[in-house]
N, C-alpha and C positions, 0 to 999 in steps of 0.2 A: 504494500500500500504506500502513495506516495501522496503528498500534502504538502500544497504551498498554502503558508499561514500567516497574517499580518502579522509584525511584533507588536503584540498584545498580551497580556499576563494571564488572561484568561484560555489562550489558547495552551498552556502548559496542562491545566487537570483534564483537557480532554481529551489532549493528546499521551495523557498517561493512561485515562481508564480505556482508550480504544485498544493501546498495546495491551494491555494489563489481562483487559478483558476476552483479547482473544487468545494470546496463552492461557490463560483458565478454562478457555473452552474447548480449548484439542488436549488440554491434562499436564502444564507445565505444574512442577510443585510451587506451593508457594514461595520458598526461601528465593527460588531463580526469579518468578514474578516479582519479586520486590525489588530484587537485584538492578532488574531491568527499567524498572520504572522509576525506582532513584536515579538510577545513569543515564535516562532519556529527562529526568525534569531537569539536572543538574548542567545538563548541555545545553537545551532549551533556557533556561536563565541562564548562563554566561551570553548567546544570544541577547535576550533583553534587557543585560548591563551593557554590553560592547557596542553595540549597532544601533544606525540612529532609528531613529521615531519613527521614520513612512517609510522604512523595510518591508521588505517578508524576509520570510524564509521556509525554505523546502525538508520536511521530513520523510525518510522510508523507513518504512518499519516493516520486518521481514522475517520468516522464521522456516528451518526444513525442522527432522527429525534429530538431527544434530545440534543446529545454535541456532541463536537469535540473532539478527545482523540488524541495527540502526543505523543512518544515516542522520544527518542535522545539518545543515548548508547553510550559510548566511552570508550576505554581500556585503560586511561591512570591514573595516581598515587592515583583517588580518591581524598575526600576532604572532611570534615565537615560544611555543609552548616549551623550549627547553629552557628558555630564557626566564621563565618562572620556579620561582624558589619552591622550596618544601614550604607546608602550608603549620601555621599552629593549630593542636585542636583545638585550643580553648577560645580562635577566631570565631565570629557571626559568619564570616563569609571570608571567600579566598580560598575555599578548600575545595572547589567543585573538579578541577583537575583529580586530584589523589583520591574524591572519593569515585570518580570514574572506573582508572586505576585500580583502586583497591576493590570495586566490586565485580567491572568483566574482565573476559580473562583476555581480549584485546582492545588496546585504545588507540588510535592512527588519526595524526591531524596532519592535515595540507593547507598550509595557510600561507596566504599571499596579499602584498597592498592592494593588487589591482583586479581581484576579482572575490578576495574572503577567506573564510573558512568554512572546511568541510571535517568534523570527527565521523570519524566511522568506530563503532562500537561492535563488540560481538560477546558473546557468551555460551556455553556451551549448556545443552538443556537437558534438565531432567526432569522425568514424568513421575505423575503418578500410574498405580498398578488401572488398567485396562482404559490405556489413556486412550481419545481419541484419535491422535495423532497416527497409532500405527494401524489406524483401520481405512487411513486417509493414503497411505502412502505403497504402490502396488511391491508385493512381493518380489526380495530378490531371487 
């Protein structure tokens, strides 16, 4: 699923319950569910601190029987993600990097002045017992 979305605040819980929701529904467990939906809000705000006001920006949200894959796009000034320090926990904010990091088990950013940033997120999934997912997916 992909989704171009104004930078609006309001567009982060819906774009958490649609991922959220549809892993629940093919039978991810919860612990991955929540996983995935901290590390898609946490990308989406950095979005709506960095980039100006009358942006969008483009979400995919994607999953096989293996992992989760997000996407998060925005067209604003770009940024060097190695160029950011370790975060303190006892910060309000500035930790959105490390808790990406620390929750999937892939984080990939391409960032550039001249046209943005892209994090690509992944996670690898696991179900619950007679999850939907392996009745959706044909026999090897």
């Amino acid at each position: 699923m992909k989704i171009e979305l104004p930078r609006d605040a309001v567009t982060i819980p819906i774009l958490r319950r649609l991922c959220g929701k549809s892993l629940e529904v093919v039978g991810a467990t919860e612990s991955v569910i929540d996983d995935v939906e901290l590390a898609l809000t946490e990308a989406c705000a950095n979005v709506l601190r960095h980039v100006e006001d009358d942006s969008v920006y483009e979400v995919t949200v994607g999953f096989d029987e293996v992992r989760a894959f997000l996407d998060v796009v925005d067209h604003g000034p770009g940024f060097d993600p190695d160029a950011i320090g370790p975060s303190n926990p006892d910060d309000e904010s500035g930790r959105g990097l490390a808790l990406m990091r620390e929750l999937m088990d892939s984080v990939h950013f391409d960032s550039a002045d001249d046209y943005g940033t892209k994090v690509h997120l992944e996670k690898q999934l696991s179900w619950k017992p007679g999850a939907v997912i392996h009745q959706l997916t044909p026999p090897r």
